[in-house]
C-alpha positions as YAML, in Angstrom:
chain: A
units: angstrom
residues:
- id: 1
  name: UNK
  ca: [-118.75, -64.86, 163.21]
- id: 2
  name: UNK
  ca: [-119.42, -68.63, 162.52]
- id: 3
  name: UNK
  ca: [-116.71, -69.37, 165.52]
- id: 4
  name: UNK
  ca: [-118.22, -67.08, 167.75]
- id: 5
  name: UNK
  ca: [-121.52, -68.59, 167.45]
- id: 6
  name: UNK
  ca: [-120.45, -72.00, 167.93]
- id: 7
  name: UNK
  ca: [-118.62, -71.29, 171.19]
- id: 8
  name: UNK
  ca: [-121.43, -69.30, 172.07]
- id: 9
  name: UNK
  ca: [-123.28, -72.41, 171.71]
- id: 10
  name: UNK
  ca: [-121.12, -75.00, 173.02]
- id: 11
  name: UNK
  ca: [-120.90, -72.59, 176.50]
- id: 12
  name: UNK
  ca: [-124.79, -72.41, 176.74]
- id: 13
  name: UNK
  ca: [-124.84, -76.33, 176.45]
- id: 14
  name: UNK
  ca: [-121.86, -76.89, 179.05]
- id: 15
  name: UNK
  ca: [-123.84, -73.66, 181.45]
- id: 16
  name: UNK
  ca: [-127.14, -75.74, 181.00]
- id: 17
  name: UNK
  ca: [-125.70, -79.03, 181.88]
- id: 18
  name: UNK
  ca: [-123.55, -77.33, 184.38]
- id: 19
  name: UNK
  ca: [-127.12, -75.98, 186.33]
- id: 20
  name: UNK
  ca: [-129.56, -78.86, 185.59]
- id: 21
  name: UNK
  ca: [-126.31, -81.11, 187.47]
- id: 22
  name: UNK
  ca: [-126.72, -78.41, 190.76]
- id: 23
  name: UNK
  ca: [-130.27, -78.18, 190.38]
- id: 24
  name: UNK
  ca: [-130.67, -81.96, 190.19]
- id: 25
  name: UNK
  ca: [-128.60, -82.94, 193.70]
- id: 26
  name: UNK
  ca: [-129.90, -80.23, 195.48]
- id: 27
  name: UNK
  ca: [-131.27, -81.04, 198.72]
- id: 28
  name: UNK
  ca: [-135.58, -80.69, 198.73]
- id: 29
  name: UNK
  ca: [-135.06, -77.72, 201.30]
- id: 30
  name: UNK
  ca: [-133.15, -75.77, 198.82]
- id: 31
  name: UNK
  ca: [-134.87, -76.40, 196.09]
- id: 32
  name: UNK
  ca: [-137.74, -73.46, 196.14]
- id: 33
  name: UNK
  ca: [-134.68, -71.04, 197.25]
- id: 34
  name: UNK
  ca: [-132.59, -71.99, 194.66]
- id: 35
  name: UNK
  ca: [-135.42, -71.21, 192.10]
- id: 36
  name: UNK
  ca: [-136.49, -68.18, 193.54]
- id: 37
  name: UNK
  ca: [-133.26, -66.58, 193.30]
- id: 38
  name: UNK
  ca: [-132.82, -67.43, 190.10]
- id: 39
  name: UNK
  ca: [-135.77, -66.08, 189.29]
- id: 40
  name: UNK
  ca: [-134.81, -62.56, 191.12]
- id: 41
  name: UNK
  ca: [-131.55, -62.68, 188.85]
- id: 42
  name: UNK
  ca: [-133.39, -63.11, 185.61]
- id: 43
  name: UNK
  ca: [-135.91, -60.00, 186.50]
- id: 44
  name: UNK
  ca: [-132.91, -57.73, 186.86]
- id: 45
  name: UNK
  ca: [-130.65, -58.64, 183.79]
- id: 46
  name: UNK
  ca: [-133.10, -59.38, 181.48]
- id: 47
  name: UNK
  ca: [-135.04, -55.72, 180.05]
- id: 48
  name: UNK
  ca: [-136.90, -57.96, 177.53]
- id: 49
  name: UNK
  ca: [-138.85, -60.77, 179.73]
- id: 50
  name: UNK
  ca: [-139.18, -57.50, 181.89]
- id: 51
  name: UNK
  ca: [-141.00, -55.48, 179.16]
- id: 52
  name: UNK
  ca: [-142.78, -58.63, 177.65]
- id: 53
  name: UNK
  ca: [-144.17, -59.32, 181.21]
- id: 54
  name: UNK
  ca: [-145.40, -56.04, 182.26]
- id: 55
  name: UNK
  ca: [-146.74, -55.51, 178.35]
- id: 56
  name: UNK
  ca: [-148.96, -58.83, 179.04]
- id: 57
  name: UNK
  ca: [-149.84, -58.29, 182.25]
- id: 58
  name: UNK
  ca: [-151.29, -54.73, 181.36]
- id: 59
  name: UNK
  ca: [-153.32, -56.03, 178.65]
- id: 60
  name: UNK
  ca: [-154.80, -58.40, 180.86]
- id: 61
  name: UNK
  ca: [-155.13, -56.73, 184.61]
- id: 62
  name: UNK
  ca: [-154.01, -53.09, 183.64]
- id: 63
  name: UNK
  ca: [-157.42, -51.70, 183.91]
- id: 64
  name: UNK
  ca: [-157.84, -52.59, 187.59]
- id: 65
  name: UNK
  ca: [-154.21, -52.65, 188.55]
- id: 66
  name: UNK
  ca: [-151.68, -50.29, 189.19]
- id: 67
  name: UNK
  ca: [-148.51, -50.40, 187.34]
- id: 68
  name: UNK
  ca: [-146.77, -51.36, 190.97]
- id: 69
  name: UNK
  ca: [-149.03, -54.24, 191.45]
- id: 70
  name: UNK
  ca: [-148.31, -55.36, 187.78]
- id: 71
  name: UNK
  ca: [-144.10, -54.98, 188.91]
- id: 72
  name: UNK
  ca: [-144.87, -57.03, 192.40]
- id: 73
  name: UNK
  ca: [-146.88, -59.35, 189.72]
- id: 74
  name: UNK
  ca: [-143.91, -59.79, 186.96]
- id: 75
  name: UNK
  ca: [-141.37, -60.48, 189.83]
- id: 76
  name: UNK
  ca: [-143.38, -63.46, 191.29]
- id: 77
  name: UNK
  ca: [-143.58, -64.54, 187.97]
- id: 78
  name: UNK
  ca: [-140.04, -64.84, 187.56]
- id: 79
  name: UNK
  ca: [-139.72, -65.88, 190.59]
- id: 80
  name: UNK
  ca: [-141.96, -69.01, 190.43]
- id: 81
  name: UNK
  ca: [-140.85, -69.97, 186.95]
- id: 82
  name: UNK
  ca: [-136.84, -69.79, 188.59]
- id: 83
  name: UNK
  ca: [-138.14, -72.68, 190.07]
- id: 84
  name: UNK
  ca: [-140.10, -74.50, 187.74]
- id: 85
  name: UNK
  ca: [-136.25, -74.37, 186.12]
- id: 86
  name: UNK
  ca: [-134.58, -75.67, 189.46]
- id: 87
  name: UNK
  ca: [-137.53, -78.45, 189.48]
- id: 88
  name: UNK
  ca: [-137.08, -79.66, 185.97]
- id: 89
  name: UNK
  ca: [-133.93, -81.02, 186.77]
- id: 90
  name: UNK
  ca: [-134.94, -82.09, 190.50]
- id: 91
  name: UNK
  ca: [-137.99, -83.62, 189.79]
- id: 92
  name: UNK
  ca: [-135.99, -86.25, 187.68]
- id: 93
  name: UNK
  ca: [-133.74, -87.56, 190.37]
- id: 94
  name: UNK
  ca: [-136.44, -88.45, 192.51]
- id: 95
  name: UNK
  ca: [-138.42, -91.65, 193.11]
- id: 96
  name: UNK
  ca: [-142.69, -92.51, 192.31]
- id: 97
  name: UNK
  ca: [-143.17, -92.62, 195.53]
- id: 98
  name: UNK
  ca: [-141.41, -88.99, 195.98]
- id: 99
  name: UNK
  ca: [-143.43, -87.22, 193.25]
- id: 100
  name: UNK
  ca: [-146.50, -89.01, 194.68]
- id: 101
  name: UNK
  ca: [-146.12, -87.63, 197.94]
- id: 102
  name: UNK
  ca: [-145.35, -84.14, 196.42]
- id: 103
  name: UNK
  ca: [-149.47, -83.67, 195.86]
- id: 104
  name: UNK
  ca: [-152.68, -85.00, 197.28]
- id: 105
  name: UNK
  ca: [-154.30, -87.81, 195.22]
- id: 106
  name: UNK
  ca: [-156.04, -86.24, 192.56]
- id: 107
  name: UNK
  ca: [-159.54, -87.48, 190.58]
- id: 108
  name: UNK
  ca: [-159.00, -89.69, 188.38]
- id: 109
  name: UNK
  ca: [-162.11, -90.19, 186.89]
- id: 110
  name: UNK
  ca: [-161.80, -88.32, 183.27]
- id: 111
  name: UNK
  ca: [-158.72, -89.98, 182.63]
- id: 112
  name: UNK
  ca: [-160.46, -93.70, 183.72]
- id: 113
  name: UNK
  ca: [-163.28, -93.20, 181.81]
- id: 114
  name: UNK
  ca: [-161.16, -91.57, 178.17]
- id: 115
  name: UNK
  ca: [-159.06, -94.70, 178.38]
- id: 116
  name: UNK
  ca: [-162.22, -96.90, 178.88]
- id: 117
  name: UNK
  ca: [-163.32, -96.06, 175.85]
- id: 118
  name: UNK
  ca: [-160.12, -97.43, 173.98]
- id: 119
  name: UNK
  ca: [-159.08, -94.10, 172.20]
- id: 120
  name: UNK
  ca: [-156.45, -92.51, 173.99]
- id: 121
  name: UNK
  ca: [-156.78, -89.20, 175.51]
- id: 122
  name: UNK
  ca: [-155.41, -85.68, 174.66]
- id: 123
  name: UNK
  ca: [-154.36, -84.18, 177.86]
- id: 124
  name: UNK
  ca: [-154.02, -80.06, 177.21]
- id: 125
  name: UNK
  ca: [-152.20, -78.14, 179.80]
- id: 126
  name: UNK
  ca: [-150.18, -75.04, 179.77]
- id: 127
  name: UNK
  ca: [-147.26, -73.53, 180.51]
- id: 128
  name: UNK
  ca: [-148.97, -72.65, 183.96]
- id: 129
  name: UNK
  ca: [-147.79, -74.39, 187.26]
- id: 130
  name: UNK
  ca: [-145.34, -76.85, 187.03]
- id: 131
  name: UNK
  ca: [-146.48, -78.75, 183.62]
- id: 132
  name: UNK
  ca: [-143.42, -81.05, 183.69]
- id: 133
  name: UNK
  ca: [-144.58, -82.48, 187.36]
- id: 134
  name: UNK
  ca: [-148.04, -83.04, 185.81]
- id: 135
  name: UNK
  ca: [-146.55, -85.75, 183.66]
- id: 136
  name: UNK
  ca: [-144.31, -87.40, 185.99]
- id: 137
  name: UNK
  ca: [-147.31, -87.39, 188.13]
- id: 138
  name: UNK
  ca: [-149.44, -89.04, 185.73]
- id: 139
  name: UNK
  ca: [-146.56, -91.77, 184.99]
- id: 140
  name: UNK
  ca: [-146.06, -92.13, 188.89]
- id: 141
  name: UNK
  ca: [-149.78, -93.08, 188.93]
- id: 142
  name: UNK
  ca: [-149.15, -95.89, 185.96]
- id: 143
  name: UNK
  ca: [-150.66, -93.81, 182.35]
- id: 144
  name: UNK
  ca: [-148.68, -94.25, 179.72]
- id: 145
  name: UNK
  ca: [-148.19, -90.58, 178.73]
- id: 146
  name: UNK
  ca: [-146.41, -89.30, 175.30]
- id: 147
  name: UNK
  ca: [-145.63, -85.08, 175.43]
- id: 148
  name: UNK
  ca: [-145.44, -82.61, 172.16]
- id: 149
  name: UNK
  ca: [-142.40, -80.74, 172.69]
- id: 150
  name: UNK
  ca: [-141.01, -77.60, 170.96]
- id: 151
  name: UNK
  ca: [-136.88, -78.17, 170.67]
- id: 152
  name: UNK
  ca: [-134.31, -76.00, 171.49]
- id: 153
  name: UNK
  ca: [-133.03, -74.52, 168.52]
- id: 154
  name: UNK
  ca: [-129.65, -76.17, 169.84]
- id: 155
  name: UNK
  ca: [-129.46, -79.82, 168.76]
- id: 156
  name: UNK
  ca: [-127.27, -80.62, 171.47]
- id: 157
  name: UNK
  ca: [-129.40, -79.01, 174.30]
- id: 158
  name: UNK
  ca: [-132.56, -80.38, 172.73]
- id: 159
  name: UNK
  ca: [-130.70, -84.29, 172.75]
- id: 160
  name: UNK
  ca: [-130.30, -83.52, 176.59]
- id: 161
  name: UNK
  ca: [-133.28, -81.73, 177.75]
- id: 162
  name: UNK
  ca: [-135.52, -84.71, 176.13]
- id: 163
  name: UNK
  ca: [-133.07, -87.03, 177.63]
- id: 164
  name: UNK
  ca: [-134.30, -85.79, 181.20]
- id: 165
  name: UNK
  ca: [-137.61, -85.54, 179.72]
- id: 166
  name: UNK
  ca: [-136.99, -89.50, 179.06]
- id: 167
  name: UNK
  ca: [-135.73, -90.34, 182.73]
- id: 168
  name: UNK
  ca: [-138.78, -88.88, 184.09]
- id: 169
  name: UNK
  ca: [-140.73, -91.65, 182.37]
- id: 170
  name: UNK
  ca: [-142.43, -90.16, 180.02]
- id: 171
  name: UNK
  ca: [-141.69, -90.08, 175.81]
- id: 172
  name: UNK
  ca: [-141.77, -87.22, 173.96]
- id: 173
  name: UNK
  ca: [-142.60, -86.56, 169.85]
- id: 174
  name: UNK
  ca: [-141.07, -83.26, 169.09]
- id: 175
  name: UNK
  ca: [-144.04, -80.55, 167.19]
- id: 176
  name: UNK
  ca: [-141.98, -80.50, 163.90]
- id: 177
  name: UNK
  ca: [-142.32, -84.43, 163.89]
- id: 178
  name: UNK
  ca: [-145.18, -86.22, 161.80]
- id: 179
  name: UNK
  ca: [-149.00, -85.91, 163.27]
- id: 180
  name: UNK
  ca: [-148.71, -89.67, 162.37]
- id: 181
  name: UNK
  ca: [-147.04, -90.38, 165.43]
- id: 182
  name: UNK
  ca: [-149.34, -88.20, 167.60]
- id: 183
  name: UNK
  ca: [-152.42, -90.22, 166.32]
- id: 184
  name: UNK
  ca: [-150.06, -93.73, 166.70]
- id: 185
  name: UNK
  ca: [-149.92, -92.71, 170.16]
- id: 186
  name: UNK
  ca: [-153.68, -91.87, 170.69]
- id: 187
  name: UNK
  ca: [-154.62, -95.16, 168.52]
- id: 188
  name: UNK
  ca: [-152.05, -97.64, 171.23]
- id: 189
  name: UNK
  ca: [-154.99, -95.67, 173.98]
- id: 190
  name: UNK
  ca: [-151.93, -93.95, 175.81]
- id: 191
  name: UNK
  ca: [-152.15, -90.41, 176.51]
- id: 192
  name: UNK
  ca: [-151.15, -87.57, 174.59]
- id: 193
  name: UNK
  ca: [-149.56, -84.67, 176.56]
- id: 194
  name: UNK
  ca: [-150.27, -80.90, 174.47]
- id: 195
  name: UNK
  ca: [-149.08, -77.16, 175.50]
- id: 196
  name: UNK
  ca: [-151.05, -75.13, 173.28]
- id: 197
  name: UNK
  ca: [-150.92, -71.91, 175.07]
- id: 198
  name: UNK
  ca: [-148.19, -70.20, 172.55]
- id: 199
  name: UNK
  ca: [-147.86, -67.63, 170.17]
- id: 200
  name: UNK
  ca: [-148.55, -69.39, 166.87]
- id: 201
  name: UNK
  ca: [-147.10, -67.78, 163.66]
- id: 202
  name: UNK
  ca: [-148.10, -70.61, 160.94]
- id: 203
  name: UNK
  ca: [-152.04, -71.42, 159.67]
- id: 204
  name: UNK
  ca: [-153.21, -70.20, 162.84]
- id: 205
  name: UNK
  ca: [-156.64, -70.14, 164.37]
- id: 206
  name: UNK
  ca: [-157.59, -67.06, 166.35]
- id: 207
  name: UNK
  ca: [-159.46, -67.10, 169.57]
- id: 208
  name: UNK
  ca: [-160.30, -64.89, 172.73]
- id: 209
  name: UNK
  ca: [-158.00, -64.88, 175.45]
- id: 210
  name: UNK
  ca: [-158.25, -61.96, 178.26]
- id: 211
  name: UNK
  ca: [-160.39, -60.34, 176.28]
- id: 212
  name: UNK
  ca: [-157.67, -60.08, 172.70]
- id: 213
  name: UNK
  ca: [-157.93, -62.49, 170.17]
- id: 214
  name: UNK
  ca: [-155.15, -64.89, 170.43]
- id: 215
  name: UNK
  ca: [-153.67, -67.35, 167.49]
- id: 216
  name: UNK
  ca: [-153.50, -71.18, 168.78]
- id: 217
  name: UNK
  ca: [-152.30, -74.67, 166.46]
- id: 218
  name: UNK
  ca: [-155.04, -76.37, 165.20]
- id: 219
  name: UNK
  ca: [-153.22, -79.30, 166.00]
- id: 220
  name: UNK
  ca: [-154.92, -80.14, 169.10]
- id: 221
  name: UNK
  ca: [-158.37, -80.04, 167.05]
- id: 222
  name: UNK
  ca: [-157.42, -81.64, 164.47]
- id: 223
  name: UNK
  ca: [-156.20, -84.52, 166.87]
- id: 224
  name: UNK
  ca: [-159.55, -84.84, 168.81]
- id: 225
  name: UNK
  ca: [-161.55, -84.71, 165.62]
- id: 226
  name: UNK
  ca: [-159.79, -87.01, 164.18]
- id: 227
  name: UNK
  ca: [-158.71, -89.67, 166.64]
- id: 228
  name: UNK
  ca: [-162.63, -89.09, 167.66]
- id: 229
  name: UNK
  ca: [-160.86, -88.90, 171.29]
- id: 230
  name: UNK
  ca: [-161.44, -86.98, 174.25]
- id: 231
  name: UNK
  ca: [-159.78, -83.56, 175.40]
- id: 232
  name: UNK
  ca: [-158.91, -83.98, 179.11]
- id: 233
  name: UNK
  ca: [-157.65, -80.14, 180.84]
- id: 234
  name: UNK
  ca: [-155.18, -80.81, 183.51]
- id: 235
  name: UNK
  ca: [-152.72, -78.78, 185.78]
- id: 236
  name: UNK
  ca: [-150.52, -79.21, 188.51]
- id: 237
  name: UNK
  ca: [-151.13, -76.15, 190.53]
- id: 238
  name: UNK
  ca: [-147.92, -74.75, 193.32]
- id: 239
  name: UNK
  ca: [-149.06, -74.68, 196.51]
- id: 240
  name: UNK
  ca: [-146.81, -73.69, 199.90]
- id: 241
  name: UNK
  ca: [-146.09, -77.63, 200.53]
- id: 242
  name: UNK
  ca: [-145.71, -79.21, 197.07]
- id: 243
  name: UNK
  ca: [-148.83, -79.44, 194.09]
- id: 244
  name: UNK
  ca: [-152.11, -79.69, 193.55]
- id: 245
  name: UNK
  ca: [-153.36, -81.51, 190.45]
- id: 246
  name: UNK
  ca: [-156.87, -80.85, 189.11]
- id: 247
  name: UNK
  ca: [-157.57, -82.77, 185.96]
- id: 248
  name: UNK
  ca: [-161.34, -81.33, 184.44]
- id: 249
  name: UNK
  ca: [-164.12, -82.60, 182.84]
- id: 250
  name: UNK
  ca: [-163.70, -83.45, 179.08]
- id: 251
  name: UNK
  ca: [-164.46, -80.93, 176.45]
- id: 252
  name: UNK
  ca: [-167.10, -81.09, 174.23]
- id: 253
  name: UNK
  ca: [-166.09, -81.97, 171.23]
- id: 254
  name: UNK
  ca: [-168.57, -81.05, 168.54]
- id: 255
  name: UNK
  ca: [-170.09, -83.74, 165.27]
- id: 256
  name: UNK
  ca: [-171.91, -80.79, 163.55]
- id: 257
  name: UNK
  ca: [-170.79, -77.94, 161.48]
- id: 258
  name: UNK
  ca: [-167.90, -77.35, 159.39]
- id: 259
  name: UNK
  ca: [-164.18, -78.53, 160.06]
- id: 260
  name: UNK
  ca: [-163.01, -74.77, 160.26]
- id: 261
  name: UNK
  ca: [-165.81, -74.49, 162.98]
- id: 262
  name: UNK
  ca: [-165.49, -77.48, 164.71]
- id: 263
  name: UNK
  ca: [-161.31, -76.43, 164.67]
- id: 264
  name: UNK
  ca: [-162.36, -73.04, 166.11]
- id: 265
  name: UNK
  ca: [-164.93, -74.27, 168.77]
- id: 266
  name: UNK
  ca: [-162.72, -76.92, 170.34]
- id: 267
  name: UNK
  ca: [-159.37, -74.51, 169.95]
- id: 268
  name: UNK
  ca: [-161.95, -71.54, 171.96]
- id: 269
  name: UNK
  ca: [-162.85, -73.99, 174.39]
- id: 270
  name: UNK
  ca: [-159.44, -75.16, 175.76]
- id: 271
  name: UNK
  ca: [-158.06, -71.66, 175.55]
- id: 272
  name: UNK
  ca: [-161.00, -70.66, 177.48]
- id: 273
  name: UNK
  ca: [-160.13, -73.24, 180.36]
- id: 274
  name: UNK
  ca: [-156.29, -72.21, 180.18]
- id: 275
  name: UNK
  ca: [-157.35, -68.47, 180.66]
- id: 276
  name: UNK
  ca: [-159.61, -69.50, 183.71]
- id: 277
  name: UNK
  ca: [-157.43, -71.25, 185.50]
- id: 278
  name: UNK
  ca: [-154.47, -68.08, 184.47]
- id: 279
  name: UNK
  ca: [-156.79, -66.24, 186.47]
- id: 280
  name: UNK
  ca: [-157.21, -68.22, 189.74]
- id: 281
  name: UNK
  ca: [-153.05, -68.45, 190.05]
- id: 282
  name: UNK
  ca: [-151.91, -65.13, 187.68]
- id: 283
  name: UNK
  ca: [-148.40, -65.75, 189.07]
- id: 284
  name: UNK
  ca: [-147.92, -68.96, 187.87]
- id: 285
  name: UNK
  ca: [-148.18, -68.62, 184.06]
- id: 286
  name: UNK
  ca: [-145.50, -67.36, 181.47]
- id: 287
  name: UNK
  ca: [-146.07, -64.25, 180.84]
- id: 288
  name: UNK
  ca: [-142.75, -62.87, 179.48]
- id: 289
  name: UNK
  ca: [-143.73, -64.90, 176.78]
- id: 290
  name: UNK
  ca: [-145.51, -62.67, 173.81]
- id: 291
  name: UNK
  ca: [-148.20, -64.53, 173.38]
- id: 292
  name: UNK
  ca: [-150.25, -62.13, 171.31]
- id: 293
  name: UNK
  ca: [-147.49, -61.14, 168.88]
- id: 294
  name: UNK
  ca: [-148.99, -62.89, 165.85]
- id: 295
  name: UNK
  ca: [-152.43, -60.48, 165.30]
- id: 296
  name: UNK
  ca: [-155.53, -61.45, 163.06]
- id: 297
  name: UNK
  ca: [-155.17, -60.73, 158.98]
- id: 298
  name: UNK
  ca: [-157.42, -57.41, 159.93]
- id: 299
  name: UNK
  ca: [-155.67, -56.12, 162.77]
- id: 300
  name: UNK
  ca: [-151.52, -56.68, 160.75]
- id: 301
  name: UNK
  ca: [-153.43, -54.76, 157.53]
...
């Protein structure tokens, strides 16, 4: 029912407001607790980030693992994401020099050297660690830093989620928006902020990942290619006491070959670097999403 659905909506926007409010005053000491429980809570009521999970993390470890290590895996998974949730909100309320002292200073080189050059930078992360500190980070440590965000399918929850977003100093272009404004932002030699670790249903490109070809936007190609800017990899990495960020070395981005080839080699390249550091820190990447749902033309006929 039409009524139904709006209530249901309204009560998901007043429950997420509701939480990002607790999360966002509560004390640092109470913050990892907060999430973790949360986290515990979402592993028993929900059968389908459950099943997702455990599906993913067989494909990737289920040769050398047993399905109770994959279980002890999933939980921590939920676990550390409940507070990547708690943290969102957190994170927002607190001051430069706060997030600063949250993680070690990090190398800045890549990023010193892409803005040298007058071009911007596209910075490619993932939904690994805590990607939303990342940011802040980077705007604690003075780069002007623009993220591609997917929306809430809520218009009301989106408004307020990118209004935190906002607060924590960073601006945001949402993926539906034009790729003008993603190249505007690259062109003013800020830095552009990508996730392109998702399931992607529309002209995808298809590239390994754990061994199972994977599809991944184009987007972030098609970006470097033609801003003629670098691809910096970066991640903020949970440790016991805080973060650690490691920003990598540039991708190469290749000047020979075909555009479909050039798409593919720079789209099999980042992947690559998600998928290494996935394996370094398994717990801290989202895998209750189903991230290979969309298969190759071959492997749907």
């Amino acid at each position: 029912m039409p009524g139904a659905s709006k209530a249901e909506s309204l009560a998901g926007t007043v429950a997420l407001r509701v939480f990002g409010t607790a999360a966002g005053n509560a004390p640092r000491r109470h913050v990892a607790p907060m999430g973790r429980a949360l986290g515990r809570f979402v592993w028993r009521v929900s059968r389908r980030y459950r099943q997702v999970a455990l599906k993913n993390l067989g494909l990737a470890f289920g040769e050398h693992s047993s399905q109770e290590e994959l279980e002890s895996l999933a939980k921590r998974v939920l676990e550390h994401f409940g507070q990547v949730a708690v943290e969102f909100f957190w994170l927002r309320r607190q001051s430069p020099e706060t997030i600063r002292s949250l993680a070690p200073a990090f190398d800045e080189e890549a990023l010193k050297a892409a803005l040298g050059g007058g071009r911007g930078a596209v910075v490619i992360t993932g939904h690994f660690g805590n990607w939303e500190y990342l940011g802040m980070r980077l705007v604690a440590e003075g780069y002007p830093l623009t993220v591609v965000a997917r929306d809430s399918d809520n218009p009301t929850q989106a408004a307020y989620i990118n209004d935190v977003r906002r607060r924590g100093g960073f601006g945001t272009i949402s993926k539906q928006e034009p790729a003008s404004l993603m190249l505007k932002t690259l062109s003013a030699n800020e830095l552009l902020g990508v996730l392109p670790d998702q399931n992607t249903i529309y002209n995808p490109v298809f590239v390994p990942f754990f061994g199972k070809m994977a599809s991944v936007a184009p987007g972030v190609a098609l970006l470097a290619l033609r801003a003629r800017c670098p691809v910096i990899p970066g991640f903020a990495v949970r440790t016991a006491h805080g973060f650690r960020i490691e920003m990598k070395q540039p991708l190469d981005i290749p000047d020979s070959g075909s555009l479909d080839e050039r798409i593919w080699q720079v789209s099999a390249d980042f992947t690559r670097v998600i998928e290494e550091q996935i394996r370094q820190y398994p717990e801290q990447w989202l895998w209750f999403h189903d991230r290979w749902r969309k298969r190759p033309p071959e492997e749907e006929a």
